[in-house]
Backbone as a printed PyTorch tensor [residue, N CA C, xyz], in Angstrom:
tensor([[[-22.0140,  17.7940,  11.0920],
         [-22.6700,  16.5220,  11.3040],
         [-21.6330,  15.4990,  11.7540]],

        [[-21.7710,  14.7970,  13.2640],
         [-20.9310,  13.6980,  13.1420],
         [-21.2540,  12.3170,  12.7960]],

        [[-20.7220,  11.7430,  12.1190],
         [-21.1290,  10.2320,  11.3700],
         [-20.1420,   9.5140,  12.2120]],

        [[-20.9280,   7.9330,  12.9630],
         [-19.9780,   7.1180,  13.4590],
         [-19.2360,   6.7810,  12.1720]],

        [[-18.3020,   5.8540,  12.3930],
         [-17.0520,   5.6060,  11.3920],
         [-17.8730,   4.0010,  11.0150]],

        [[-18.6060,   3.5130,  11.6680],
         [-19.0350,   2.3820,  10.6350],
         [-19.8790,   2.7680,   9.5550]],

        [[-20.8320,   3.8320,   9.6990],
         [-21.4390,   4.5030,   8.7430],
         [-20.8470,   5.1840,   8.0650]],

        [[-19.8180,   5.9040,   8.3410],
         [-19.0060,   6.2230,   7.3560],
         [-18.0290,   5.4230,   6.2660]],

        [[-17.3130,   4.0940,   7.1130],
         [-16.9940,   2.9970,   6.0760],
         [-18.4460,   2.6740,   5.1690]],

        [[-19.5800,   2.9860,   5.4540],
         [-20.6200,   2.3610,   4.4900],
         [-21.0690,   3.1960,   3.0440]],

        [[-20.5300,   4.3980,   3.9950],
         [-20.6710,   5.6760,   2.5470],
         [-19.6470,   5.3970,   1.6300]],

        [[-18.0490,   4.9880,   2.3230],
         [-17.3510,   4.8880,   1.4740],
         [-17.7020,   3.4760,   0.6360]],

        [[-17.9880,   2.8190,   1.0890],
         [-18.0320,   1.4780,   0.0560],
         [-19.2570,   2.1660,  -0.4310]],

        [[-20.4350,   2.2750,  -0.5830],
         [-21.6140,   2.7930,  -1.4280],
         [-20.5090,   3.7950,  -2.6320]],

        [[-19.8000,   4.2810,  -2.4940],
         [-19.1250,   5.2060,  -3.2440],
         [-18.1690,   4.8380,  -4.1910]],

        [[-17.6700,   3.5400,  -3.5810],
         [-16.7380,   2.7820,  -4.4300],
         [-17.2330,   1.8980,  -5.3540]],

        [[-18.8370,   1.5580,  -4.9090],
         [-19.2460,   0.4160,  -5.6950],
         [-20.2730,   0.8930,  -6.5390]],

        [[-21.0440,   2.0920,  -6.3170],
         [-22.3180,   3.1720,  -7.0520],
         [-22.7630,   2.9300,  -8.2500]],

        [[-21.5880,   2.6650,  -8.9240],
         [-21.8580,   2.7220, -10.8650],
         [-21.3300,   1.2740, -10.9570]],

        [[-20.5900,   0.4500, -10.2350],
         [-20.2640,  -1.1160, -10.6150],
         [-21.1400,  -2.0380, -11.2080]],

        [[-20.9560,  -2.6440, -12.2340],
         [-21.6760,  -3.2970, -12.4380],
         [-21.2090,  -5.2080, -11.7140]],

        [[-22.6220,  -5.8680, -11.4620],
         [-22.4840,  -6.6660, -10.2770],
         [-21.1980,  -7.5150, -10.6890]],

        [[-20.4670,  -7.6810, -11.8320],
         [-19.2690,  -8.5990, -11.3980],
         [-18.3770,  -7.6530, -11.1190]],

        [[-18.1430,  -6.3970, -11.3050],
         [-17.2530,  -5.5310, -10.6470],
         [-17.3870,  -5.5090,  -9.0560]],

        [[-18.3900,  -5.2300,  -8.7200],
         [-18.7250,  -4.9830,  -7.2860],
         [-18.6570,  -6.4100,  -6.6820]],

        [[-18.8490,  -7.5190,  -7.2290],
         [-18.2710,  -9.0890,  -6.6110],
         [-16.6950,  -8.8520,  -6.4700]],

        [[-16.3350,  -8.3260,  -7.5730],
         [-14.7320,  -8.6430,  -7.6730],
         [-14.1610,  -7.9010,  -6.5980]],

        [[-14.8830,  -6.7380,  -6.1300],
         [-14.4000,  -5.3300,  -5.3740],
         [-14.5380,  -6.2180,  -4.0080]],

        [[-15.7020,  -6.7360,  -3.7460],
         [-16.2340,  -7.6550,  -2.5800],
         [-14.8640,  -8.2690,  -2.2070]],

        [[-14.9070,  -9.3370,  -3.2020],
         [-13.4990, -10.0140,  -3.1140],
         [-12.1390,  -9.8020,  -2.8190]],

        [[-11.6840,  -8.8380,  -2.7740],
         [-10.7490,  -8.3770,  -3.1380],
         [-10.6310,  -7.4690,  -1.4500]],

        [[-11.7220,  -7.0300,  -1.0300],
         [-12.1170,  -5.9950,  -0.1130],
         [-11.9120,  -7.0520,   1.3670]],

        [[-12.4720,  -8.7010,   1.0360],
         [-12.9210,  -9.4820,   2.3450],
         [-11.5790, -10.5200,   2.4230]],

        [[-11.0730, -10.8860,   0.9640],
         [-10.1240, -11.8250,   1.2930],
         [ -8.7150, -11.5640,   1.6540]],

        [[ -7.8710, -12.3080,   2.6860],
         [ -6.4150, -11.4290,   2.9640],
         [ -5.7720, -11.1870,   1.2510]],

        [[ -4.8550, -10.3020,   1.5130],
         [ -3.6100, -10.0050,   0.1940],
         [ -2.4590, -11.3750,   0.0020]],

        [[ -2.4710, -11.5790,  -0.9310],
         [ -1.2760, -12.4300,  -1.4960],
         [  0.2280, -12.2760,  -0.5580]],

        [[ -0.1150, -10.7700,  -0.2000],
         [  1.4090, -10.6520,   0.8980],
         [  1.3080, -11.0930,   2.1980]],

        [[ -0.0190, -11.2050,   2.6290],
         [ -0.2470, -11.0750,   4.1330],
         [ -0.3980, -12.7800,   3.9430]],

        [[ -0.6400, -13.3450,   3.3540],
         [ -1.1360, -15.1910,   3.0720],
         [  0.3960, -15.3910,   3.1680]],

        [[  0.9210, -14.8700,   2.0280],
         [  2.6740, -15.3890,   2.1110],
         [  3.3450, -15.1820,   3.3460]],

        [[  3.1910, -14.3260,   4.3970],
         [  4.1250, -13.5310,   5.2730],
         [  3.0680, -14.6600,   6.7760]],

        [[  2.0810, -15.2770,   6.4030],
         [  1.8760, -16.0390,   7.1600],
         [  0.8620, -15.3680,   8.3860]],

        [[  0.5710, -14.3950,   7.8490],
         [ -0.3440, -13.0460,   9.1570],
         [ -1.8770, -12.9930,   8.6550]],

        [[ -2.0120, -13.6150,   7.5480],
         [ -3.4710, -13.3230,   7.3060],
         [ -3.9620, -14.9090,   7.7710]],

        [[ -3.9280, -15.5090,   8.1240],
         [ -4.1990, -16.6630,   9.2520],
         [ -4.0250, -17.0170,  10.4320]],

        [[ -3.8220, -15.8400,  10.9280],
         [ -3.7990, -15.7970,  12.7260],
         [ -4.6230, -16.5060,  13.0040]],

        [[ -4.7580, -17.1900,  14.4280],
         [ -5.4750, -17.1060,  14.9460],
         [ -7.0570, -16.8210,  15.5900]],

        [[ -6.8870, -15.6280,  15.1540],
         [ -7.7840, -15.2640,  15.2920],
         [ -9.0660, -14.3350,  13.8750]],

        [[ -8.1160, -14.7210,  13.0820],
         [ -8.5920, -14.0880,  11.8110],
         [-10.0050, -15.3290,  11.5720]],

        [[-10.9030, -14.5970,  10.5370],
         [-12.0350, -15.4590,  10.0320],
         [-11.3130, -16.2880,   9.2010]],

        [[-10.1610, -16.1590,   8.6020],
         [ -9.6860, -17.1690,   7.1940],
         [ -8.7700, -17.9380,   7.8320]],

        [[ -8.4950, -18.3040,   8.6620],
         [ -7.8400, -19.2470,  10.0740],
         [ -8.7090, -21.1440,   9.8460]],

        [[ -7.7110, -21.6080,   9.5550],
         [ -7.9400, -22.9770,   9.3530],
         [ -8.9730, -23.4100,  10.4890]],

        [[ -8.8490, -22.8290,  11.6540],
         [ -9.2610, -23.4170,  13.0360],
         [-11.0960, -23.0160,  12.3620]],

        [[-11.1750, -21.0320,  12.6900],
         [-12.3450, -20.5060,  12.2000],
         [-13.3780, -21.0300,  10.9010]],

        [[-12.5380, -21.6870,   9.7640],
         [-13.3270, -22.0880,   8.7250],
         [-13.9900, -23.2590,   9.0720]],

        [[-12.9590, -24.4690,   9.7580],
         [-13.4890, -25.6550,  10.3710],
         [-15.0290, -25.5560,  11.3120]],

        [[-15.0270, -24.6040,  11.9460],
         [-15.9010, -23.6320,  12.8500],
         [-17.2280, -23.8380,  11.9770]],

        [[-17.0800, -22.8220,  11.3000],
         [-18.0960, -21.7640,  10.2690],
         [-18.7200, -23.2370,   9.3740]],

        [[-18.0090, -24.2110,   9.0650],
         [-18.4380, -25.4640,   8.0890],
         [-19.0010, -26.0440,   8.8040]],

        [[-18.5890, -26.7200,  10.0040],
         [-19.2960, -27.6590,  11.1090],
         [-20.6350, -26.8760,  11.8440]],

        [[-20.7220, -25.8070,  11.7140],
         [-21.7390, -24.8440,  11.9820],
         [-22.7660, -25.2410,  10.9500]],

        [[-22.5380, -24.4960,   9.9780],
         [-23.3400, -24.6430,   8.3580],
         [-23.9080, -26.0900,   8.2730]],

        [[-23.0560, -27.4850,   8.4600],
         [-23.5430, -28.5700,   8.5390],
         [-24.0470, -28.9220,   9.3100]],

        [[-24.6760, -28.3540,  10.7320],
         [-25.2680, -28.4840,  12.2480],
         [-26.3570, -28.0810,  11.4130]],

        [[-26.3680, -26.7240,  10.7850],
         [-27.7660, -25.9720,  10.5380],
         [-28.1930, -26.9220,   9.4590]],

        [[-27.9360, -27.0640,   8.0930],
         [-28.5090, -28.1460,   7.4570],
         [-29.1540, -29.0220,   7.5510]],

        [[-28.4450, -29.9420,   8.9590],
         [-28.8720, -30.9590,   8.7610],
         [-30.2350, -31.0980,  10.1100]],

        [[-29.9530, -30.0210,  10.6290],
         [-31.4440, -29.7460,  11.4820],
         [-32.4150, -29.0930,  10.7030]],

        [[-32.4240, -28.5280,  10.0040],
         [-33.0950, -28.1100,   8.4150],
         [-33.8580, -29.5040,   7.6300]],

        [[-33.4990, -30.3120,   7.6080],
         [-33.5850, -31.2690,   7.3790],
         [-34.4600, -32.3180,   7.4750]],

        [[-34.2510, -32.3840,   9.0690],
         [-34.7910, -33.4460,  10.0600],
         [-36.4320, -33.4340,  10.1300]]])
């Protein structure tokens, strides 16, 4: 059987998280989406082009507050 590899990253996380209970599987979340303490220090987990990029969050907030506030209106 061949499995693309995004479905296969999905088996593996289903596998890692199966028996977690939900603050385990938050913490796993966490831990899984946010850069490492080394990569923040070494100055690489804020490229550019990364989602956790000062530029990208500014983005993603001014977005969120576009949608709100047309939500709103």
């Amino acid at each position: 059987m061949k499995l693309p590899f995004d479905r296969f990253l999905n088996l593996i996380y289903y596998f890692a998280t199966e028996d977690a209970d939900p603050k385990e599987k938050d913490r796993f979340d966490m831990r899984l989406n946010l850069p490492t303490a080394r990569a923040r220090a070494r100055g690489t987990a804020t490229a550019e082009g990364s989602p956790w990029s000062k530029r990208a969050e500014e983005q993603a907030l001014s977005g969120l507050v576009a949608q709100l506030k047309g939500a709103s209106s």
